[in-house]
PyMOL CGO cylinders between C-alpha atoms (Angstrom):
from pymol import cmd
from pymol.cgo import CYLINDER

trace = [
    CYLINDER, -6.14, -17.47, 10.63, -7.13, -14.24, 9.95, 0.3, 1, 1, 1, 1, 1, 1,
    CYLINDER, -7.13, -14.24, 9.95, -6.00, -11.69, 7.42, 0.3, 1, 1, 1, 1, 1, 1,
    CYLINDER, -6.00, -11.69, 7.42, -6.42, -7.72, 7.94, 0.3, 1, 1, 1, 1, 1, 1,
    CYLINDER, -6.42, -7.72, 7.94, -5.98, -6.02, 4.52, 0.3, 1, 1, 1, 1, 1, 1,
    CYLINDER, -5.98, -6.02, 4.52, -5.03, -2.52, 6.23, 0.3, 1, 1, 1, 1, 1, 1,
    CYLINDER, -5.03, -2.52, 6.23, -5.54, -0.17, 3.16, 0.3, 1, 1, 1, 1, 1, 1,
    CYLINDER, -5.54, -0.17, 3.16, -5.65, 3.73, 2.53, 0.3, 1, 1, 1, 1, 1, 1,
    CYLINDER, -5.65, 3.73, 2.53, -4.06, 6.57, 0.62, 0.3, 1, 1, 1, 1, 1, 1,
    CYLINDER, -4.06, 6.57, 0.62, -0.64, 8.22, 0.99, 0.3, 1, 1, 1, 1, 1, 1,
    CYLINDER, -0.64, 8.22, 0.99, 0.09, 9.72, 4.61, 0.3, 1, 1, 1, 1, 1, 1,
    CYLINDER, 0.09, 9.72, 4.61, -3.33, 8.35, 6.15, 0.3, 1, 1, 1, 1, 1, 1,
    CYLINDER, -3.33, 8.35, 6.15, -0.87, 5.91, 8.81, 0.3, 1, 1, 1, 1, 1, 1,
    CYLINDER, -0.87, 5.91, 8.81, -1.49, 2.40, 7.38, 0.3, 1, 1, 1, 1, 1, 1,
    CYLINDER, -1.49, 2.40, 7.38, 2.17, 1.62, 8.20, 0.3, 1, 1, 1, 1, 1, 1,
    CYLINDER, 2.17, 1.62, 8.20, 1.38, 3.10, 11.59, 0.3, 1, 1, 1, 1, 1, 1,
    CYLINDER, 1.38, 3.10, 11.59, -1.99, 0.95, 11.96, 0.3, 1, 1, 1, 1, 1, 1,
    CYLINDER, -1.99, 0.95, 11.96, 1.02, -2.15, 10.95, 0.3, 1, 1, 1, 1, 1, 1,
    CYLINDER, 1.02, -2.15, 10.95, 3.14, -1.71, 13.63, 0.3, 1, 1, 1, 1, 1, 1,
    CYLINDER, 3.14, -1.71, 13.63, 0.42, -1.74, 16.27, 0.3, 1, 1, 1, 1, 1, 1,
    CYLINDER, 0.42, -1.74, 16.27, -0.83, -4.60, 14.91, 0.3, 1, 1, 1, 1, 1, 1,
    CYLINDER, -0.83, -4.60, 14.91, 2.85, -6.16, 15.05, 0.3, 1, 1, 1, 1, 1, 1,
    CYLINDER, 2.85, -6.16, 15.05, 3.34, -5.27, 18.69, 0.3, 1, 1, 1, 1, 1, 1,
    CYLINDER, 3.34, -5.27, 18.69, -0.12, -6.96, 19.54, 0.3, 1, 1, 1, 1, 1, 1,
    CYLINDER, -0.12, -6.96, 19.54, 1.29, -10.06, 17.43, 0.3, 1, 1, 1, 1, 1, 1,
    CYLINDER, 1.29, -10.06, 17.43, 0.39, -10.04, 13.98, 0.3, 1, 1, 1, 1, 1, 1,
    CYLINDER, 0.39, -10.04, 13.98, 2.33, -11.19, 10.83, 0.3, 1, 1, 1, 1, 1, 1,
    CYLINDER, 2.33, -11.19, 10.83, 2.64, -7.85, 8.75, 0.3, 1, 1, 1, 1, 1, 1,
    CYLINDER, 2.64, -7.85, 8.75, 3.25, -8.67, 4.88, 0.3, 1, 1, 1, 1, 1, 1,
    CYLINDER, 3.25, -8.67, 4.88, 4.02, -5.10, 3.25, 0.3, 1, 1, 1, 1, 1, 1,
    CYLINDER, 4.02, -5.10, 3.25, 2.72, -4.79, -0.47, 0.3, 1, 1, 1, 1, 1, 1,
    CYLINDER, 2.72, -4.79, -0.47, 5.45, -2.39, -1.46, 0.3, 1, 1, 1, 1, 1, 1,
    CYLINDER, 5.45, -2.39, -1.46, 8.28, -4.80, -0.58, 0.3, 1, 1, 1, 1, 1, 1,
    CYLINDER, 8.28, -4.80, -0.58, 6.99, -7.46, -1.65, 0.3, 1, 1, 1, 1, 1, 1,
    CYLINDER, 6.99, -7.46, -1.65, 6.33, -6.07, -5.22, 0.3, 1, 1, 1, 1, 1, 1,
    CYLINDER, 6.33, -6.07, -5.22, 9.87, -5.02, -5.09, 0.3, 1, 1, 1, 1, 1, 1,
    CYLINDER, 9.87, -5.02, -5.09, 11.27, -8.50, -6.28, 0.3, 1, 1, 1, 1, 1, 1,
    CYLINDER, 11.27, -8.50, -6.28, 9.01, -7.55, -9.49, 0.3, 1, 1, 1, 1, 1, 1,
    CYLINDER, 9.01, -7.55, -9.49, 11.45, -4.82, -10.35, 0.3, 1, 1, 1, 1, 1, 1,
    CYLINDER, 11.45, -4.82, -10.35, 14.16, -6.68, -10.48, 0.3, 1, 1, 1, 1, 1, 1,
    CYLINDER, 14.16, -6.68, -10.48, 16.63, -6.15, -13.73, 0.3, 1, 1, 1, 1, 1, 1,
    CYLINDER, 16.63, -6.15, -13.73, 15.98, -8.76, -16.22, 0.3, 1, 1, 1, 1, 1, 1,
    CYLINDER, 15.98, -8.76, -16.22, 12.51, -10.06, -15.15, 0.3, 1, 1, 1, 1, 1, 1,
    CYLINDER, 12.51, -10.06, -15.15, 9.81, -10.20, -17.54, 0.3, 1, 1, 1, 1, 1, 1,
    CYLINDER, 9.81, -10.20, -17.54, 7.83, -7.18, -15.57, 0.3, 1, 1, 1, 1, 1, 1,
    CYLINDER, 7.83, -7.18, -15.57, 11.00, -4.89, -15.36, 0.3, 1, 1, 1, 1, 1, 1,
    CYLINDER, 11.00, -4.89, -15.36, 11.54, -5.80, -19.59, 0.3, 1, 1, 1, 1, 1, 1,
    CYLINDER, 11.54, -5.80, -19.59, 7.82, -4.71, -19.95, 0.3, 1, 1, 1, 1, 1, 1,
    CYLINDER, 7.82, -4.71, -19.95, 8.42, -1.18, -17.89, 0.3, 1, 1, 1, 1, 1, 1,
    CYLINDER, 8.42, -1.18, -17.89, 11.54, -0.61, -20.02, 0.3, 1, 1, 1, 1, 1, 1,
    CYLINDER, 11.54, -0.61, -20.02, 9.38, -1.26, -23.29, 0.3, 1, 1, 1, 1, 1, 1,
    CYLINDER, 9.38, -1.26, -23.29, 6.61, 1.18, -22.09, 0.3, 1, 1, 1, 1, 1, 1,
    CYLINDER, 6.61, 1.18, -22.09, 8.56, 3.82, -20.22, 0.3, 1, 1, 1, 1, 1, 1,
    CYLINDER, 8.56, 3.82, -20.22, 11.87, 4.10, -21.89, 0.3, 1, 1, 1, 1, 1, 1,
    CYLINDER, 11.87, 4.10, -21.89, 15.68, 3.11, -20.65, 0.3, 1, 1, 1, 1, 1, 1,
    CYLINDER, 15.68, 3.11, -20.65, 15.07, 6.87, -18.62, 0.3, 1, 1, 1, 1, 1, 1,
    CYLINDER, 15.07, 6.87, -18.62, 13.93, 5.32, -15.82, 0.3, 1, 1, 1, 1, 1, 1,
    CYLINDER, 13.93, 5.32, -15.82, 16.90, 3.22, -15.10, 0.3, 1, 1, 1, 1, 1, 1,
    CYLINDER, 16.90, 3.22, -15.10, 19.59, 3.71, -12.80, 0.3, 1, 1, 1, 1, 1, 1,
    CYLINDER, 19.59, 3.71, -12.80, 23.24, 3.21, -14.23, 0.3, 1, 1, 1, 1, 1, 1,
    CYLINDER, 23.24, 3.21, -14.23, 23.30, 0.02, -12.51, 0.3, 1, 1, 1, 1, 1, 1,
    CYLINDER, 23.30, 0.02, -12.51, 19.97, -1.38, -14.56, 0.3, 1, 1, 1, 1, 1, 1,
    CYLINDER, 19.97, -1.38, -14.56, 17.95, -1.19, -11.86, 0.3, 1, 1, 1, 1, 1, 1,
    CYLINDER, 17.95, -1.19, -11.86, 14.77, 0.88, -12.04, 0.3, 1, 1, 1, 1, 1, 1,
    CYLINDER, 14.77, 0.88, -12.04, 14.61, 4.07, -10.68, 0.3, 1, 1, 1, 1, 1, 1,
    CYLINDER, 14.61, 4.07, -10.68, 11.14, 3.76, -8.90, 0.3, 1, 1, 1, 1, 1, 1,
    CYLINDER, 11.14, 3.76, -8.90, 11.28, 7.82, -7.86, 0.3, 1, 1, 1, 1, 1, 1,
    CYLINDER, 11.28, 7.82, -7.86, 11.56, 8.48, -11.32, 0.3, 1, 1, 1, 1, 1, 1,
    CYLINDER, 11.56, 8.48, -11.32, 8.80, 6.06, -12.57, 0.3, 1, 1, 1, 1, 1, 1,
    CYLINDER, 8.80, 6.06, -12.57, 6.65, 7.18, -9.66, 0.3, 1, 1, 1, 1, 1, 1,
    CYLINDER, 6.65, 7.18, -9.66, 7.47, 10.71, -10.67, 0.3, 1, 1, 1, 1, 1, 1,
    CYLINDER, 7.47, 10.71, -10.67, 6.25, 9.85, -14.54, 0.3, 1, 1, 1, 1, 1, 1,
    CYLINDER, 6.25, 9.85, -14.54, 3.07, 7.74, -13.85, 0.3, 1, 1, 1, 1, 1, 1,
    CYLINDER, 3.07, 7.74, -13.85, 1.03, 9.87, -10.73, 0.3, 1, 1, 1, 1, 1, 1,
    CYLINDER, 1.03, 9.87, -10.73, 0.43, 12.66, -12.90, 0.3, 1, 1, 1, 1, 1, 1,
    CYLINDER, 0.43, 12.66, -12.90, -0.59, 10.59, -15.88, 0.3, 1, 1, 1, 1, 1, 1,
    CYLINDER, -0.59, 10.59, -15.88, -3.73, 8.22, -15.37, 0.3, 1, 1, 1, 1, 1, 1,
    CYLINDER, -3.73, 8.22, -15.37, -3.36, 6.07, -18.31, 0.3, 1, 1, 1, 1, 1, 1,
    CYLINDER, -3.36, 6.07, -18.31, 0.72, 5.51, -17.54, 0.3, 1, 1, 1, 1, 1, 1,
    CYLINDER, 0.72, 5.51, -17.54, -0.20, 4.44, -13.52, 0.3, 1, 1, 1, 1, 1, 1,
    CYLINDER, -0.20, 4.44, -13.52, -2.97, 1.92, -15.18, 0.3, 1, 1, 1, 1, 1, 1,
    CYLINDER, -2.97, 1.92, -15.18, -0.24, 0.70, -17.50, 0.3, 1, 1, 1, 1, 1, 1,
    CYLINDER, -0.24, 0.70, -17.50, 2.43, 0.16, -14.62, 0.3, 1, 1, 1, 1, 1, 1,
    CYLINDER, 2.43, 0.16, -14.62, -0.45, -1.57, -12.51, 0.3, 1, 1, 1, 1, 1, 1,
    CYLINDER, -0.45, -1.57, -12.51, -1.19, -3.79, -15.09, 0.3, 1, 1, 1, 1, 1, 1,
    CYLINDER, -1.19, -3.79, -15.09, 2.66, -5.06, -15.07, 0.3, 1, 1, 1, 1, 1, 1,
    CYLINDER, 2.66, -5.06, -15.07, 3.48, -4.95, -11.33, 0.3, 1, 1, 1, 1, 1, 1,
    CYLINDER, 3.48, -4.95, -11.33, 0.09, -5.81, -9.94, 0.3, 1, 1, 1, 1, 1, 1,
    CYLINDER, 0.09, -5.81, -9.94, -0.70, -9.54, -11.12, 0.3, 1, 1, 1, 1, 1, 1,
    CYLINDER, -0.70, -9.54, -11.12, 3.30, -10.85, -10.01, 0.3, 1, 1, 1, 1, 1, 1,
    CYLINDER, 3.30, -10.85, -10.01, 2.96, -8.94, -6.66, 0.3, 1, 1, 1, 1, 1, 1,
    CYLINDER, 2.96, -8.94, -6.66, -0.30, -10.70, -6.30, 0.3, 1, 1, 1, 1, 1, 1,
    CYLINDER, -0.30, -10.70, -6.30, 1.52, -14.09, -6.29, 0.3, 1, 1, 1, 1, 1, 1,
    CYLINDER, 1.52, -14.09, -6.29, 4.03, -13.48, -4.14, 0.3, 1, 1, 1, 1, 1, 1,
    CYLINDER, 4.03, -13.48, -4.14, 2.12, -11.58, -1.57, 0.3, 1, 1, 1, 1, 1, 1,
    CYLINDER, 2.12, -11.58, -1.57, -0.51, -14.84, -1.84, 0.3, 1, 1, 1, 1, 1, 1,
    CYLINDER, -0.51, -14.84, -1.84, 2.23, -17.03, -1.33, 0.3, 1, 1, 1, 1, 1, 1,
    CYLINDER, 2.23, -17.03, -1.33, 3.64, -15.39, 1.88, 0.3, 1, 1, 1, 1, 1, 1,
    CYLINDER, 3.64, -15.39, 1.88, 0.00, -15.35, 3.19, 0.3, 1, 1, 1, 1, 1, 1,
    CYLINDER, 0.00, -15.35, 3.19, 0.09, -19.39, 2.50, 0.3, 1, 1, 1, 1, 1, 1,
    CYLINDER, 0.09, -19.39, 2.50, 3.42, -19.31, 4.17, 0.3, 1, 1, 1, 1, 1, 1,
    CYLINDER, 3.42, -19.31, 4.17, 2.25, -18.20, 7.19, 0.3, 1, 1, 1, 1, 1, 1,
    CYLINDER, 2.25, -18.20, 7.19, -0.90, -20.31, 7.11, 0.3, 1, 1, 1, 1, 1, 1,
    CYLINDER, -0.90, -20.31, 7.11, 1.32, -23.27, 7.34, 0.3, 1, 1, 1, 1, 1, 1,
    CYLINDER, 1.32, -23.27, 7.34, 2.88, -21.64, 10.28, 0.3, 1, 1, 1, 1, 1, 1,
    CYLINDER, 2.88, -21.64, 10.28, -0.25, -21.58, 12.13, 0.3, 1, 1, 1, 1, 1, 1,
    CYLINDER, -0.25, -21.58, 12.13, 0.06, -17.47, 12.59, 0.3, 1, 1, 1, 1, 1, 1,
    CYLINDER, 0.06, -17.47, 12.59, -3.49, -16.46, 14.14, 0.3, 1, 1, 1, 1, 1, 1,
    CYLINDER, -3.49, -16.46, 14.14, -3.25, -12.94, 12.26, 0.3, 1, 1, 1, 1, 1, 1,
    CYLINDER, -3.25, -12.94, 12.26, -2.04, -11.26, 9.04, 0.3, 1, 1, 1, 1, 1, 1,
    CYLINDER, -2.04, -11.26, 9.04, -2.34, -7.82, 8.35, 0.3, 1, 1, 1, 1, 1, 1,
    CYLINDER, -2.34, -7.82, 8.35, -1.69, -6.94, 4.29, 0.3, 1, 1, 1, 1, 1, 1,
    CYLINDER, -1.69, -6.94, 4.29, -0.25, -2.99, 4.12, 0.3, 1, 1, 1, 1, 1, 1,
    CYLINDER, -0.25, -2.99, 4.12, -1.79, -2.74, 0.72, 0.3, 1, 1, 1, 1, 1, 1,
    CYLINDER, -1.79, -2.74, 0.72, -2.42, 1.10, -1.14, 0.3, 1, 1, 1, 1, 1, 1,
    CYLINDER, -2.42, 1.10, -1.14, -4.22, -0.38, -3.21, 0.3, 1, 1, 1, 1, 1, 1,
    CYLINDER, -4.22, -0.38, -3.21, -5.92, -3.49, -1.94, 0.3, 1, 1, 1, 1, 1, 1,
    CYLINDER, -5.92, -3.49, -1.94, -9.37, -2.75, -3.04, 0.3, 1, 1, 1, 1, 1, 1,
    CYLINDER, -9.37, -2.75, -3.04, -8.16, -1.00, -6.66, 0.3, 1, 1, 1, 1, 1, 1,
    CYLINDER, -8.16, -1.00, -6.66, -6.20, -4.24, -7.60, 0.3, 1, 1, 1, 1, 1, 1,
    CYLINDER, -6.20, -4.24, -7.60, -8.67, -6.44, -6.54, 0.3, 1, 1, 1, 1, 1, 1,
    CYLINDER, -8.67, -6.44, -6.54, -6.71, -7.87, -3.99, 0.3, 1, 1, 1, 1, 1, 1,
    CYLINDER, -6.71, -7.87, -3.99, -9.47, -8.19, -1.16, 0.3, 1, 1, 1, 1, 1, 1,
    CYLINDER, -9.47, -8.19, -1.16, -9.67, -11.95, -2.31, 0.3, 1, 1, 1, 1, 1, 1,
    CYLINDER, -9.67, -11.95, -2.31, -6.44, -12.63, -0.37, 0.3, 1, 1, 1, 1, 1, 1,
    CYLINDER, -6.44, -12.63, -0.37, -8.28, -10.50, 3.17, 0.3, 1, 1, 1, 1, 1, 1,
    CYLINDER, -8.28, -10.50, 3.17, -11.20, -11.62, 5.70, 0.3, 1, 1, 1, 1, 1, 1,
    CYLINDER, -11.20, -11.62, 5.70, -11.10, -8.09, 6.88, 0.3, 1, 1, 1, 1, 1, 1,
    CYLINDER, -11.10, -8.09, 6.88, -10.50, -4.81, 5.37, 0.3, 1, 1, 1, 1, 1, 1,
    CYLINDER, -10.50, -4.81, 5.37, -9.51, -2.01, 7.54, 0.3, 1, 1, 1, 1, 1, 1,
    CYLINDER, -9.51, -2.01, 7.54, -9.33, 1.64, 5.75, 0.3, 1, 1, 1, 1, 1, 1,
    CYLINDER, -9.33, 1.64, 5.75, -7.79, 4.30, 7.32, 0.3, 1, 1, 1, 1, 1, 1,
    CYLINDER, -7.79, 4.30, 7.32, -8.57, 7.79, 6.39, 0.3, 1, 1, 1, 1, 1, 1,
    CYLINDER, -8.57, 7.79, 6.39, -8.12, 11.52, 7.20, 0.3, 1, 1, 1, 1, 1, 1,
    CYLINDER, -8.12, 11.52, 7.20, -8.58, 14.48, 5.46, 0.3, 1, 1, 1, 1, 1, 1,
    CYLINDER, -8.58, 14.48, 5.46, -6.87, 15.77, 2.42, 0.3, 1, 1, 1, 1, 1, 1,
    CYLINDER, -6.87, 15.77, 2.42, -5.37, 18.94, 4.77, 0.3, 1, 1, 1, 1, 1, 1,
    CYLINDER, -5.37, 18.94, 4.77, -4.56, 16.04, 7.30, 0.3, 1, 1, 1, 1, 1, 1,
    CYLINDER, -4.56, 16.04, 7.30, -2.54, 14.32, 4.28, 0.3, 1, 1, 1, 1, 1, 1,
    CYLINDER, -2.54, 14.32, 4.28, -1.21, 17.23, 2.66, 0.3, 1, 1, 1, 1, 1, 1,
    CYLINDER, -1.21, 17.23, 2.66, 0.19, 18.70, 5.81, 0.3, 1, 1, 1, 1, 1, 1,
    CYLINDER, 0.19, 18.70, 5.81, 1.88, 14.76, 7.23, 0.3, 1, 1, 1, 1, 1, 1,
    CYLINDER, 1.88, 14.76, 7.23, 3.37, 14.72, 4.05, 0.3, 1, 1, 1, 1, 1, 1,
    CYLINDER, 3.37, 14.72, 4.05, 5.11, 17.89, 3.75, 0.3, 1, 1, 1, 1, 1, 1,
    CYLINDER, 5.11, 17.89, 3.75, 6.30, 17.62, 6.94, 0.3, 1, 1, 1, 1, 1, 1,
    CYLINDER, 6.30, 17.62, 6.94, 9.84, 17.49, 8.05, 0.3, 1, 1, 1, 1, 1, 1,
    CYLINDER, 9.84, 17.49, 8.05, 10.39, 17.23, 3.97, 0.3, 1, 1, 1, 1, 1, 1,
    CYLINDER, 10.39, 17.23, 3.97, 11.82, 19.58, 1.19, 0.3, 1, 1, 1, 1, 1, 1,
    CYLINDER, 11.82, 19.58, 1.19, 8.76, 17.45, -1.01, 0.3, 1, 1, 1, 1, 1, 1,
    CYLINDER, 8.76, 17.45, -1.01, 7.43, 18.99, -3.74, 0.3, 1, 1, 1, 1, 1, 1,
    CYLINDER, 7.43, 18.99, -3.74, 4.67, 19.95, -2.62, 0.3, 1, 1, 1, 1, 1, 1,
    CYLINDER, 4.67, 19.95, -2.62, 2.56, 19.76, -6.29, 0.3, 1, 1, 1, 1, 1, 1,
    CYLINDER, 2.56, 19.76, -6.29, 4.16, 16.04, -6.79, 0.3, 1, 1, 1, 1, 1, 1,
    CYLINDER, 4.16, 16.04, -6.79, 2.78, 15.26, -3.91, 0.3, 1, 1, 1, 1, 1, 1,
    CYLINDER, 2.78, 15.26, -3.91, -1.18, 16.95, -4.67, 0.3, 1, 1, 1, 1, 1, 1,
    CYLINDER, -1.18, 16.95, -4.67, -0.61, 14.90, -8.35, 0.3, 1, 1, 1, 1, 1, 1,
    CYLINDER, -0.61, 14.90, -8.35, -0.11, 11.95, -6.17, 0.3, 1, 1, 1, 1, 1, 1,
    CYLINDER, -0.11, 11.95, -6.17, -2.93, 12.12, -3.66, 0.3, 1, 1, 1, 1, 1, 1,
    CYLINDER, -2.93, 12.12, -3.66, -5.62, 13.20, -6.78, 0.3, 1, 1, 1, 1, 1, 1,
    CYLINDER, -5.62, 13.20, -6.78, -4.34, 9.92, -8.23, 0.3, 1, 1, 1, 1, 1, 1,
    CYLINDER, -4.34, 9.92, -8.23, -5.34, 7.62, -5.78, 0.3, 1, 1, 1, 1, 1, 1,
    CYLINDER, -5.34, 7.62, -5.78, -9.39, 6.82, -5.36, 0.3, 1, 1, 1, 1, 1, 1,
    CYLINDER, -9.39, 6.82, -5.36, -10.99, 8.76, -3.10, 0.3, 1, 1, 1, 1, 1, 1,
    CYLINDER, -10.99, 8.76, -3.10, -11.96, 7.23, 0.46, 0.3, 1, 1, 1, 1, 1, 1,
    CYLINDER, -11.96, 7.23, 0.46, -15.84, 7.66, 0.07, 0.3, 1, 1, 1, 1, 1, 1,
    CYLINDER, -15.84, 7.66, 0.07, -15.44, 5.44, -3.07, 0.3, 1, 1, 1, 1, 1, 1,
    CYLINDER, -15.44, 5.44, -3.07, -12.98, 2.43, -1.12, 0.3, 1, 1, 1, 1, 1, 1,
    CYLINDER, -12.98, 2.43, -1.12, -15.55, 2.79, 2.44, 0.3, 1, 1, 1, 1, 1, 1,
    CYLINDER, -15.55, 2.79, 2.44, -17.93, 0.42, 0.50, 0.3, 1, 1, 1, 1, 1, 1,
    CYLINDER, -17.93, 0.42, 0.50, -15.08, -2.17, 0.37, 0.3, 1, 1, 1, 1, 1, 1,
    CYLINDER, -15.08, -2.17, 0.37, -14.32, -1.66, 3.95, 0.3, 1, 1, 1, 1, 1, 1,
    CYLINDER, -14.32, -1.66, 3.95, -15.43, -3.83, 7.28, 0.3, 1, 1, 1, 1, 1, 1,
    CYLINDER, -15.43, -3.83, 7.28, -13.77, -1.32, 9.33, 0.3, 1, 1, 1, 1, 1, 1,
    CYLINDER, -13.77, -1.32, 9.33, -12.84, 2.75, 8.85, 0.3, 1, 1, 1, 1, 1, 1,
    CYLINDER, -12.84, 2.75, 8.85, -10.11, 4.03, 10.76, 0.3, 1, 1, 1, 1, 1, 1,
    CYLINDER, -10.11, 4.03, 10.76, -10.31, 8.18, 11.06, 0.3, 1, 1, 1, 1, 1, 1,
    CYLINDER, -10.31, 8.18, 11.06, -6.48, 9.01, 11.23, 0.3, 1, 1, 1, 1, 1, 1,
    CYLINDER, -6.48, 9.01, 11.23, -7.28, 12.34, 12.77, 0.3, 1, 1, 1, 1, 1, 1,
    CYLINDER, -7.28, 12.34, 12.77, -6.28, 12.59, 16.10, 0.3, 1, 1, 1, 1, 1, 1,
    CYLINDER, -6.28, 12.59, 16.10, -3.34, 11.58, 18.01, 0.3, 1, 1, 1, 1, 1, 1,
    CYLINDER, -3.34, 11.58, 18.01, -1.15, 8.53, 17.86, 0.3, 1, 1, 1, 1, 1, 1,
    CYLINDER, -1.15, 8.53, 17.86, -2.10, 7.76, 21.28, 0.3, 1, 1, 1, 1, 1, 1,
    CYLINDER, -2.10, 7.76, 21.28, -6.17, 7.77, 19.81, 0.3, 1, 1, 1, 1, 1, 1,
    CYLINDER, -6.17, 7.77, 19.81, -5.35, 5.52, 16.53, 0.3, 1, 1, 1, 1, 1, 1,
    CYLINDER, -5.35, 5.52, 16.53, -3.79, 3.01, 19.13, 0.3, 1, 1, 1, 1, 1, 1,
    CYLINDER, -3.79, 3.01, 19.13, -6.58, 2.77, 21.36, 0.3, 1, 1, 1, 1, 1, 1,
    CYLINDER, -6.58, 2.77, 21.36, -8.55, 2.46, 18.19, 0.3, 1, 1, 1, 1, 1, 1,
    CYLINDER, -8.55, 2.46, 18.19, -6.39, -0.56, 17.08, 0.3, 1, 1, 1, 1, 1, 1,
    CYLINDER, -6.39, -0.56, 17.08, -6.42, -2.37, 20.51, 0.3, 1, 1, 1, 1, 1, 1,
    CYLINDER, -6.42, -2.37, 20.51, -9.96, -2.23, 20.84, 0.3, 1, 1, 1, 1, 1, 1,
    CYLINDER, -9.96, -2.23, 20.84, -10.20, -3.70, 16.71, 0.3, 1, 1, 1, 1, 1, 1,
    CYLINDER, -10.20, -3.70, 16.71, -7.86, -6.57, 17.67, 0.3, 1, 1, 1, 1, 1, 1,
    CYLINDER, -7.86, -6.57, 17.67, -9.59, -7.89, 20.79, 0.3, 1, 1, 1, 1, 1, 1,
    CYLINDER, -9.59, -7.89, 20.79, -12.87, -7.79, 19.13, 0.3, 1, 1, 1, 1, 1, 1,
    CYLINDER, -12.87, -7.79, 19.13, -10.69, -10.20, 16.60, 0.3, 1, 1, 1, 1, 1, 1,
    CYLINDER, -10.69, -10.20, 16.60, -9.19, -12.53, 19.19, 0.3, 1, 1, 1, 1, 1, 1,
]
cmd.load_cgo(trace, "trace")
């Protein structure tokens, strides 16, 4: 089996990149939902966030309102480290255990849709780690789009992640996200059959 950790920052089309993998027959394990479980009202991890970040950041039904706490922790370094440290080592496990899961299975390929893959340290659970990039105009203007976003929430959030220079040493494979869908599909074909 093979696992693709398919990595990159907001808007560059990682989910994109996971649905042509999924047509061509992968196993796609997203990050983000599978972290999701971690939130849940009355775990240990959603008791920590409520210690660190205050009962604001609930909903009225006790769940955590992740807008919010996304809203509090991408303009403040030291709050996203402190979140990370509470989300990142439980989402580890379970996204570890679905990768088992489908080993037993016998699944040929598993792409990981992980943000932050190489930041967490998660490239233990990949063979492969595919980065996709495009510019910060390229970012700023996919994520604007079609939205009433803020549109200085969303430059906090893109100056918070790592920079794509810094994550290319990481990387086996660097997919420019500049062009067309039509190009980052061809681009994605021609990946896969040099894995099968």
């Amino acid at each position: 089996m093979v696992v693709i950790g398919v990595t990159g920052n907001i808007g560059s089309g990682k989910s994109t990149v996971c649905r042509f993998l999924a047509e061509l027959g992968a196993a796609v394990i997203d990050a983000d939902k599978a972290a999701q479980g971690v939130y849940k009202p009355h775990s240990q991890a959603w008791q920590k966030i409520i210690d660190i970040f205050g009962t604001e950041v609930l909903r009225p039904s006790g769940e955590i309102n992740r807008v919010k706490l996304a809203q509090l922790v991408f303009s403040n370094p030291k709050a996203l480290a402190q979140l990370n440290e509470i989300v990142h080592p439980e989402a580890y496990q379970v996204v570890k255990e679905r990768i088992e899961n489908y080993r037993r299975l016998g699944t040929k390929v598993v792409a990981l849709e992980a943000a932050l893959l190489i930041e967490a340290n998660w490239t233990t659970l990949v063979d492969k780690v595919w980065l996709v990039t495009a510019s910060p105009e390229t970012l700023l203007r996919r994520l604007t789009r079609g939205q009433k976003a803020d549109r200085d929430e969303i430059l906090a959030r893109l100056k918070s992640q790592t920079p794509d220079e810094k994550k290319m040493k990481s990387a086996d494979e660097v997919i420019c996200n500049e062009g067309d869908i039509n190009e980052l599909h061809e681009k994605i074909v021609e990946l896969w059959n040099k894995l099968t």
